[in-house]
N, C-alpha and C positions, 0 to 999 in steps of 0.2 A: 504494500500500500504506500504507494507514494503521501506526502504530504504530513502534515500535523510534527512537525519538526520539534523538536525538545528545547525552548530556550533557553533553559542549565540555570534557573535562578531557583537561586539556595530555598529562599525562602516560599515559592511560589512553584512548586514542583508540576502540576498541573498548566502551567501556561507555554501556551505552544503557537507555531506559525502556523495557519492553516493553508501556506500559500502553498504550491506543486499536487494538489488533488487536481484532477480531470475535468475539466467543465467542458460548456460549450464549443460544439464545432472542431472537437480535439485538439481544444487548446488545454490551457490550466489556470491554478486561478495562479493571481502574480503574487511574489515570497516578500513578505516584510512587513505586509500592506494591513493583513487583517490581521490580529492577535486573539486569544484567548487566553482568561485566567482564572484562578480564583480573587476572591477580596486582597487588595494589596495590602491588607493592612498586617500582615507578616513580612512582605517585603523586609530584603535588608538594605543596609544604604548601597549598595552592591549591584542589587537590583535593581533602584530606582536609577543608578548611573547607568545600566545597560541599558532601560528603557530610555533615560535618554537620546545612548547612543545608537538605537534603535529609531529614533527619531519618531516617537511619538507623539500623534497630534493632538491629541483625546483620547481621553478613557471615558468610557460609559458604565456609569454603577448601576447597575439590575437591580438592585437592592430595596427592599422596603426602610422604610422610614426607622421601626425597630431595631433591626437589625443594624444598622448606619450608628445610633444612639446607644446601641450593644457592645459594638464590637471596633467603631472607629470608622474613620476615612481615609486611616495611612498617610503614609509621607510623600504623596506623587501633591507635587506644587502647579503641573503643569493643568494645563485646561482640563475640565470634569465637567461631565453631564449626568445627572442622576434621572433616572426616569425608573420609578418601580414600577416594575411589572408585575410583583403579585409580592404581599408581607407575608414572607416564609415562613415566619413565626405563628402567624396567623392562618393561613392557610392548612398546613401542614401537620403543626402540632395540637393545634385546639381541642383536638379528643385524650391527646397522651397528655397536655398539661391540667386539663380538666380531670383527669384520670388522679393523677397528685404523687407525689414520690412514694407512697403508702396504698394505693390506689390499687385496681387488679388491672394488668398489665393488659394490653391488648395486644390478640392473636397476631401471629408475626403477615398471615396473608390480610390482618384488619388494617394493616400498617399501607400493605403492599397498593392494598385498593383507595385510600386513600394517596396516595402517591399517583397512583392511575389516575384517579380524578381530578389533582392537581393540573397534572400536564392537560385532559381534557378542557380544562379550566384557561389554561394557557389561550387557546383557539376560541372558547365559548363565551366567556366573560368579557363585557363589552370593554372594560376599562382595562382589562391585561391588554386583551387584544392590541388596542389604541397607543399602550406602552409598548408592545412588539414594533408596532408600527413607525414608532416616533424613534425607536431604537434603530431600524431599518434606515428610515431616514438620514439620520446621523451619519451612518456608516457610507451611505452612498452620497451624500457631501462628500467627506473626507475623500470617500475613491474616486470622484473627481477632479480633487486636487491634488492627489498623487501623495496624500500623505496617511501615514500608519495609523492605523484607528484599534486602541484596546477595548475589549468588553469582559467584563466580570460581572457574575453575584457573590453569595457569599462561600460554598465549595468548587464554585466553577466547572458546576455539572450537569444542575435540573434547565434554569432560565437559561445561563449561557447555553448549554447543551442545545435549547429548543431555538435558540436565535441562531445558532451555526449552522440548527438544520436547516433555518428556514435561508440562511443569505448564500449554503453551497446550494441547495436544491435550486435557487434563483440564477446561480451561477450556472445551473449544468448538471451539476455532479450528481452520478447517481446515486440511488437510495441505499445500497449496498456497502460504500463509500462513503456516504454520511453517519451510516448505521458506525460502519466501524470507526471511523470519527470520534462518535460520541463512546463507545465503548472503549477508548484510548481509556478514558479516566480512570477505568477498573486499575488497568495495568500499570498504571502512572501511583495511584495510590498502594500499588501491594510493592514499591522498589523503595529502596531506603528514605528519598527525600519527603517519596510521599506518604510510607509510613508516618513518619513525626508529625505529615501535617494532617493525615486522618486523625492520630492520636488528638491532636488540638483541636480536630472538629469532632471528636468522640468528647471529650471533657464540655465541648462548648453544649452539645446535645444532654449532656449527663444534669447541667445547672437548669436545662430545659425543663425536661422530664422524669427526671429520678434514673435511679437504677436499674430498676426493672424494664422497662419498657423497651420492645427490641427496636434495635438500632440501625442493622445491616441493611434493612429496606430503607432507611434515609441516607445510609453514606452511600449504596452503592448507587450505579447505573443499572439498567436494566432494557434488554431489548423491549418488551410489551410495556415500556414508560414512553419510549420516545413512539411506538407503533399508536396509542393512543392517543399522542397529538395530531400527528401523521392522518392517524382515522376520521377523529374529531373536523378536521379538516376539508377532506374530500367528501364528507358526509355531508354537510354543511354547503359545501361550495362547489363540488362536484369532481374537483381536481385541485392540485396545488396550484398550477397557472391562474384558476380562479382565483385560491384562498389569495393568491400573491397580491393580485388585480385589483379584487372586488374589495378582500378583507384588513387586507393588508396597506393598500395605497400603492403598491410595488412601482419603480422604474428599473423594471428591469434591464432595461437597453443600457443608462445610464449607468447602472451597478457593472453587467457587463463590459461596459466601455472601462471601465478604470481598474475592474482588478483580473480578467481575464486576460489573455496574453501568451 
């Protein structure tokens, strides 16, 4: 699988180039241009020099409002665009936080389907939607000025996950090739750097919902997460090309003109 490149930053083990996947017309998308990550806010000052020298023009934080007031906004000084696409905190956990550190745990597939619904949620909710959309936006500015655009949430898996699928599938790239994309994270999270920083997002989840409550349905990926937006999607809108069009606001052509190549 060509593409999804490692940027070797200590603190942000999950952030990658998605440039050299397959798009349109067999070309690719162009390397440097798009980024993915988690929340910078582990960054080291190490990191924040690379992305300098990476020449980043913006980052887009995914982020809900909680989570921002949770956990930080890192040490990146350069331009930020905040657009939540959905309060994780909110969404996500409101049945395990409800549930209470003392609580009866719920079932690991009660977890899983919550999770599923989330991502349906990504596509169906008018106000994520509109934050997809505003996010999309962003990114194809930048790609036609030829400058590097990062995006994160807070593990740089669920939101960013669902905006990579939507700006390669816009790009070209098949679903195969997105799928495995998004499935990078597993593998990124089970190797040294991203051990320590699942460990940090396992502790960050533990002050969430107590002890009990399983976990591996929120740290991981999973194919039938990202299939359920995917679904949600063409269910709705009859195709991607629509969701991109109708749902989305897509300029396609323009996205293509600046990072395909």
């Amino acid at each position: 699988m060509a593409g999804g490149r490692d940027l070797e930053l200590v603190g942000l083990p999950n952030a990658r180039d998605l440039g050299g996947y397959p798009a349109a017309d067999g070309l690719a998308v162009r390397e440097g241009l798009l980024l993915r990550s988690e929340a910078l806010t582990n960054a080291t000052p190490e990191d924040m020099a690379a992305l300098v020298e990476l020449g980043v023009g913006m980052v887009v934080d995914l982020r809900g409002d909680s989570e921002i007031a949770a956990f930080g906004q890192g040490a990146w000084t350069g331009p930020r665009t905040h657009v939540p696409t959905a309060d994780l905190t909110r969404a996500v956990f409101a049945r395990m936080v409800k549930a209470g550190p003392d609580g009866e745990p719920l079932a690991e597939d009660e977890v899983v389907e919550v999770m599923i619904e989330m991502y349906r949620q990504f596509v169906a909710d008018d106000s994520c939607r509109a934050a997809f959309a505003s996010a999309l936006a962003l990114i194809t500015d930048q790609a036609t000025q030829g400058s590097p655009i990062l995006f994160h949430c807070t593990a740089g898996k669920d939101r960013t996950g669902w905006l990579t699928a939507i700006v390669l599938t816009a790009l070209g790239t098949d679903r195969e090739t997105v799928i495995a994309d998004y499935l990078l994270t597993n593998e990124r999270a089970a190797e040294g750097r991203g051990a320590e920083s699942r460990a940090k997002l396992l502790a960050q989840l533990r002050q969430l919902v107590g002890e009990r409550q399983p976990t591996a349905p929120l740290l991981d990926v999973r194919r039938e997460y990202l299939k359920a937006a995917f679904d949600e999607a063409e269910a709705k809108y009859g195709s991607m090309d629509a969701f991109l069009r109708d749902g989305l606001g897509a300029d396609v052509d323009a996205l293509r003109a600046g990072l395909v190549g």
